[in-house]
KELUM-771705 format. One record per atom (N, C-alpha, C): residue number from 0; residue in one letter; atom name; y, x, z negated. Coordinates in steps of 0.1 Angstrom, whole numbers, padded with zeros to 4 digits, always signed. Each point is the difference from the previous one (the first is absolute). Example, Ala and Ser with C-alpha at 12.3 -4.5 7.8 and 13.67 -1.06 7.14 Angstrom:
<rs>
0|a|N|-0057|+0132|-0078
0|a|CA|+0012|-0009|+0000
0|a|C|+0012|+0009|+0000
1|s|N|+0011|-0004|+0007
1|s|CA|+0011|+0009|+0000
1|s|C|+0011|-0008|-0008
</rs>
This chain:
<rs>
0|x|N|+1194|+1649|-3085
0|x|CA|+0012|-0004|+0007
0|x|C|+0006|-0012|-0006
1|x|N|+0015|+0001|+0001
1|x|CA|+0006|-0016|-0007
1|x|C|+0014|+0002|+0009
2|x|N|+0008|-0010|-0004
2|x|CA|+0009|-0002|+0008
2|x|C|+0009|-0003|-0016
3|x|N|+0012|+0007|+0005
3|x|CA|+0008|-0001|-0007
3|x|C|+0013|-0013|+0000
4|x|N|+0004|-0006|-0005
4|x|CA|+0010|-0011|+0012
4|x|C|+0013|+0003|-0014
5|x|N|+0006|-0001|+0005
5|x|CA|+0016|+0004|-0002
5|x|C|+0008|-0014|+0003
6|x|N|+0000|-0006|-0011
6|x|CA|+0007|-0017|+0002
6|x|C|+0012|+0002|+0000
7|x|N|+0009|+0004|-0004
7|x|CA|+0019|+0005|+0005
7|x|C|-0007|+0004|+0013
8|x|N|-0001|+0009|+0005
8|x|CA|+0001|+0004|+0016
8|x|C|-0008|-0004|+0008
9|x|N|-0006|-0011|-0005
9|x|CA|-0017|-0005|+0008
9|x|C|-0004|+0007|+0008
10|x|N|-0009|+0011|-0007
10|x|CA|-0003|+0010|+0011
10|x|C|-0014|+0005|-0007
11|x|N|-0009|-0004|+0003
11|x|CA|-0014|+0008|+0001
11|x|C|-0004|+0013|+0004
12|x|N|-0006|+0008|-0008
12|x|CA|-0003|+0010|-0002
12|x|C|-0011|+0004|+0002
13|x|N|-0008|+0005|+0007
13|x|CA|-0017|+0005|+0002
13|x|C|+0001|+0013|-0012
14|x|N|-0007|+0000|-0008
14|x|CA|-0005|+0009|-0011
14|x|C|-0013|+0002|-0003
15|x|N|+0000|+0014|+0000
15|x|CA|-0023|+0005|+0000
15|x|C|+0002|+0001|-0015
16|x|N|-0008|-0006|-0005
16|x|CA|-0008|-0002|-0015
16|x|C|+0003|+0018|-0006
17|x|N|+0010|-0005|-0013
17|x|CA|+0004|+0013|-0008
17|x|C|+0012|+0003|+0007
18|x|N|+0009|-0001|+0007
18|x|CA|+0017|+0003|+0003
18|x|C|+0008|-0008|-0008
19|x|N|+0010|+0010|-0002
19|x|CA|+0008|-0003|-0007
19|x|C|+0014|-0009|+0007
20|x|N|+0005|-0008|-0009
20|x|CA|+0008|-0010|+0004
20|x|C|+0012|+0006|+0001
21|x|N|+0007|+0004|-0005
21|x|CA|+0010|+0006|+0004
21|x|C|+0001|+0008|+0012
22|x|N|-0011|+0009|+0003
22|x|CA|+0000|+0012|+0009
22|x|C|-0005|-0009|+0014
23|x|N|-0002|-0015|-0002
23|x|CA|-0005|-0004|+0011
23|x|C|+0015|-0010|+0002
24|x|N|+0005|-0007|-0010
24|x|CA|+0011|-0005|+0005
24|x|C|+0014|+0010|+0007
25|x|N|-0002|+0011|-0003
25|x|CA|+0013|+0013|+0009
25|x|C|-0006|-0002|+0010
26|x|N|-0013|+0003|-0001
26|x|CA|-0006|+0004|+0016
26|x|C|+0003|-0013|+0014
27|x|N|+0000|-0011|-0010
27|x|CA|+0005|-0014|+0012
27|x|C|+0010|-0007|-0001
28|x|N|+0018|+0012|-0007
28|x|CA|+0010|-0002|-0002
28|x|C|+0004|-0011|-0007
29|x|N|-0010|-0005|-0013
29|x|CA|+0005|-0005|-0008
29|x|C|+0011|+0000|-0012
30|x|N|+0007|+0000|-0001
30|x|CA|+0009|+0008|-0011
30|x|C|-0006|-0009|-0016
31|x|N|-0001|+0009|-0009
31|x|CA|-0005|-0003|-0014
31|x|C|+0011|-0001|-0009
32|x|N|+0009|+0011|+0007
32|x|CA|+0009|+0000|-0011
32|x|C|+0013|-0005|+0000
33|x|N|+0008|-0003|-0012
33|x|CA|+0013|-0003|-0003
33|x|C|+0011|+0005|+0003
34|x|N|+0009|+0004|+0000
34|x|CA|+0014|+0011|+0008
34|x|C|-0006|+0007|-0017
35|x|N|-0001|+0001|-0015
35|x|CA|-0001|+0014|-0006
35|x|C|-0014|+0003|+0009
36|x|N|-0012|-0007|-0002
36|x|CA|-0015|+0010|+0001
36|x|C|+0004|+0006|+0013
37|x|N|+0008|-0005|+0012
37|x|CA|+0001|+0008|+0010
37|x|C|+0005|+0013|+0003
38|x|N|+0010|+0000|-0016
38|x|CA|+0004|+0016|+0001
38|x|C|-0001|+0007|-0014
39|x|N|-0010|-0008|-0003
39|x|CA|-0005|+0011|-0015
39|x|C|-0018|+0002|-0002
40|x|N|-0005|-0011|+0014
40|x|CA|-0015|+0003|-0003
40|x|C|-0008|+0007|-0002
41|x|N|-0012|+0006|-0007
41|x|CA|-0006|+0011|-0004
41|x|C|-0008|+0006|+0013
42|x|N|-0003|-0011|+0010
42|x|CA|-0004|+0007|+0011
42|x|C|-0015|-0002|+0001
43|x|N|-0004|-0015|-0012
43|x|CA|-0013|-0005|-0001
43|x|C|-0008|+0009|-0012
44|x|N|+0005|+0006|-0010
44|x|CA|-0007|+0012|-0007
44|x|C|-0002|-0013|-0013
45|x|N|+0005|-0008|-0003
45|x|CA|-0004|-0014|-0011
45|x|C|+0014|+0006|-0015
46|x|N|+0008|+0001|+0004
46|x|CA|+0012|+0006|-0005
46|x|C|+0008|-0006|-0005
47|x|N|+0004|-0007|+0011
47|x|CA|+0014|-0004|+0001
47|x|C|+0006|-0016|-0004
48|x|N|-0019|-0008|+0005
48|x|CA|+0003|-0018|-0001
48|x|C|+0007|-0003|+0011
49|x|N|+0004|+0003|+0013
49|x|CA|+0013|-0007|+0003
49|x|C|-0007|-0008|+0015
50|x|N|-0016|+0000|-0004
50|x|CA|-0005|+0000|+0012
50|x|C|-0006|-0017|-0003
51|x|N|+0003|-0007|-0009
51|x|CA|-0007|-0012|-0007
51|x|C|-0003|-0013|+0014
52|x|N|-0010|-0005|-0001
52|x|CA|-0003|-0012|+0010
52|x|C|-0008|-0011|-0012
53|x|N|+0004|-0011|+0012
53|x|CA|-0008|-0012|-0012
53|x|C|-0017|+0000|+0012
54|x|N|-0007|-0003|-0007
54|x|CA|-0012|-0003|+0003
54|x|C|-0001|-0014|+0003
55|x|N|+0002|-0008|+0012
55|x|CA|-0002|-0016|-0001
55|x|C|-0014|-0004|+0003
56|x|N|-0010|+0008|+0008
56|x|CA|-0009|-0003|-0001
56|x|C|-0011|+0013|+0003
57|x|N|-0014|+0000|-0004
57|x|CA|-0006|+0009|+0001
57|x|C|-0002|+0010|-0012
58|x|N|+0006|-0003|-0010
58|x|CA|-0003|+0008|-0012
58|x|C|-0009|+0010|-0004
59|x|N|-0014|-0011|+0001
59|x|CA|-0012|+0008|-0002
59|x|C|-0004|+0009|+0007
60|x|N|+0007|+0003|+0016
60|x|CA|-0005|+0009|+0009
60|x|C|+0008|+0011|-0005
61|x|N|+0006|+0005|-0005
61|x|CA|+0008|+0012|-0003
61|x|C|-0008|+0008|-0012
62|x|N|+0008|+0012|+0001
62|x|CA|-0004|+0008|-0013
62|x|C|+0003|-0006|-0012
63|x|N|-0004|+0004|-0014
63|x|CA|+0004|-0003|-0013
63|x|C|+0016|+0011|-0007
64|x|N|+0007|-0009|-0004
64|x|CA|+0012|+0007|-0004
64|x|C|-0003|+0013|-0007
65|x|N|+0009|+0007|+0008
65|x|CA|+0000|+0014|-0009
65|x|C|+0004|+0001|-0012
66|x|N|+0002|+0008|-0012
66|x|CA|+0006|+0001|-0011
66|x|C|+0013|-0001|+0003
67|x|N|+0006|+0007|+0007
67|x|CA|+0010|+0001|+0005
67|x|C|+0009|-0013|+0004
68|x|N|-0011|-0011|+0005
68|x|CA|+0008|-0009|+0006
68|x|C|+0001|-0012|-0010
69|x|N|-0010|+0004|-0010
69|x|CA|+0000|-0009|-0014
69|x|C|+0010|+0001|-0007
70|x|N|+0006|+0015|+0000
70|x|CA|+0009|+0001|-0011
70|x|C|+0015|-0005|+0008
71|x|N|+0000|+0006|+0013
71|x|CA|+0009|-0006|+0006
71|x|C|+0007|-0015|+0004
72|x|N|-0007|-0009|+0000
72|x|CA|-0003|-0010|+0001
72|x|C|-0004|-0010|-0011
73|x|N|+0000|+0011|-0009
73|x|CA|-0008|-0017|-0011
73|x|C|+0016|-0011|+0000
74|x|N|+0005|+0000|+0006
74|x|CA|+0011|-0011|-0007
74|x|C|-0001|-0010|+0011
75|x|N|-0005|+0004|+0017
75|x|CA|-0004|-0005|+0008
75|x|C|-0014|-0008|+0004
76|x|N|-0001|-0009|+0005
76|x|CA|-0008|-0010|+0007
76|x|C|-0011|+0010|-0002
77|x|N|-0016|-0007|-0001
77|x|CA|-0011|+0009|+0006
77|x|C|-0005|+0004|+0012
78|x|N|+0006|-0009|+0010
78|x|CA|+0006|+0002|+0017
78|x|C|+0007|+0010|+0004
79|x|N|+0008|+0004|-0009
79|x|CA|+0007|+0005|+0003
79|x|C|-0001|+0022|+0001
80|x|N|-0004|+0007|+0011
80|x|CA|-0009|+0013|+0003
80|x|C|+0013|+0011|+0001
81|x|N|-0004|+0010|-0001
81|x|CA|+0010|+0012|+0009
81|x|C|-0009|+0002|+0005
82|x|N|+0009|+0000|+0019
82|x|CA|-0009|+0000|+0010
82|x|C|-0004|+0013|+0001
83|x|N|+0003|+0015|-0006
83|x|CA|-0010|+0011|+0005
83|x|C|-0009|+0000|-0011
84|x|N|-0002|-0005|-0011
84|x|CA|-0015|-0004|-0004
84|x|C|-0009|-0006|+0006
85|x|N|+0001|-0009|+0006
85|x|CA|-0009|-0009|+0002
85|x|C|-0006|+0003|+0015
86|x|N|-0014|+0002|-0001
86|x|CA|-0011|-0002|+0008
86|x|C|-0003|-0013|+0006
87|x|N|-0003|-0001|+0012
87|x|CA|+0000|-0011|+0003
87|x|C|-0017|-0005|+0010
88|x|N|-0005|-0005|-0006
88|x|CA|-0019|-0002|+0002
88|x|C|-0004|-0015|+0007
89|x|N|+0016|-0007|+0004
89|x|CA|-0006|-0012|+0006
89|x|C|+0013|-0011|+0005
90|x|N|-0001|-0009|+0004
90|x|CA|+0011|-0007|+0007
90|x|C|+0007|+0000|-0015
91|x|N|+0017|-0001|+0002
91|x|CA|+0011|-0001|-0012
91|x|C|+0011|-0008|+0008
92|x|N|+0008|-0006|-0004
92|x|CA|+0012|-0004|-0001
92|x|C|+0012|+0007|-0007
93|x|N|+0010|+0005|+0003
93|x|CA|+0007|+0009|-0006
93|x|C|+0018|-0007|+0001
94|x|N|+0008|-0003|-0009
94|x|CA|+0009|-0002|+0000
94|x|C|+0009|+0016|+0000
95|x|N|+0012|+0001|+0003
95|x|CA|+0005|+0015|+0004
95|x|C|+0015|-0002|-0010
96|x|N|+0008|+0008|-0010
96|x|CA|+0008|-0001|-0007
96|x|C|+0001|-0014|-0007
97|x|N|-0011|+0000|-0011
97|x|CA|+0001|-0010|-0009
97|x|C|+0012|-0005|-0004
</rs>
């Protein structure tokens, strides 16, 4: 179990070890996305990018970048996740539309 904390919306999150961040931020009406990812997003399938969060704290508790998020992102921060990649295995700090 970890807790997710959402620093724009100061809102903590209860998360069981291995959920996914994105599928847990919908579920406690966080919004992730921008006005495009909200009407172009892939629907969490690692597609689209439009789902990006900064990582401020908690790093190490999450999954390792996907290929996907490597290639997507190399021009970005190493904080910086697409939230339906990432697994989430322990307390995190999450900023929401970097």
């Amino acid at each position: 179990m970890g807790t997710i904390h959402f620093v724009n919306e100061n809102k903590d999150v209860i998360a069981a070890t291995g959920s996914n961040l994105r599928i847990k931020a919908i579920e406690n009406g966080i919004d992730i996305y921008k006005l495009y990812g909200k009407m172009m997003n892939c629907g969490g399938y690692g597609q689209c990018a439009t789902c990006v969060v900064e990582i401020v704290e908690g790093i190490e508790n999450l999954s390792d970048r996907t290929d996907f998020e490597n290639r997507t992102l190399r021009k970005k921060p190493d904080n910086y996740r697409l939230a339906c990649q990432v697994l989430v295995n322990g307390p995190v700090s999450v900023r929401t539309k970097p």
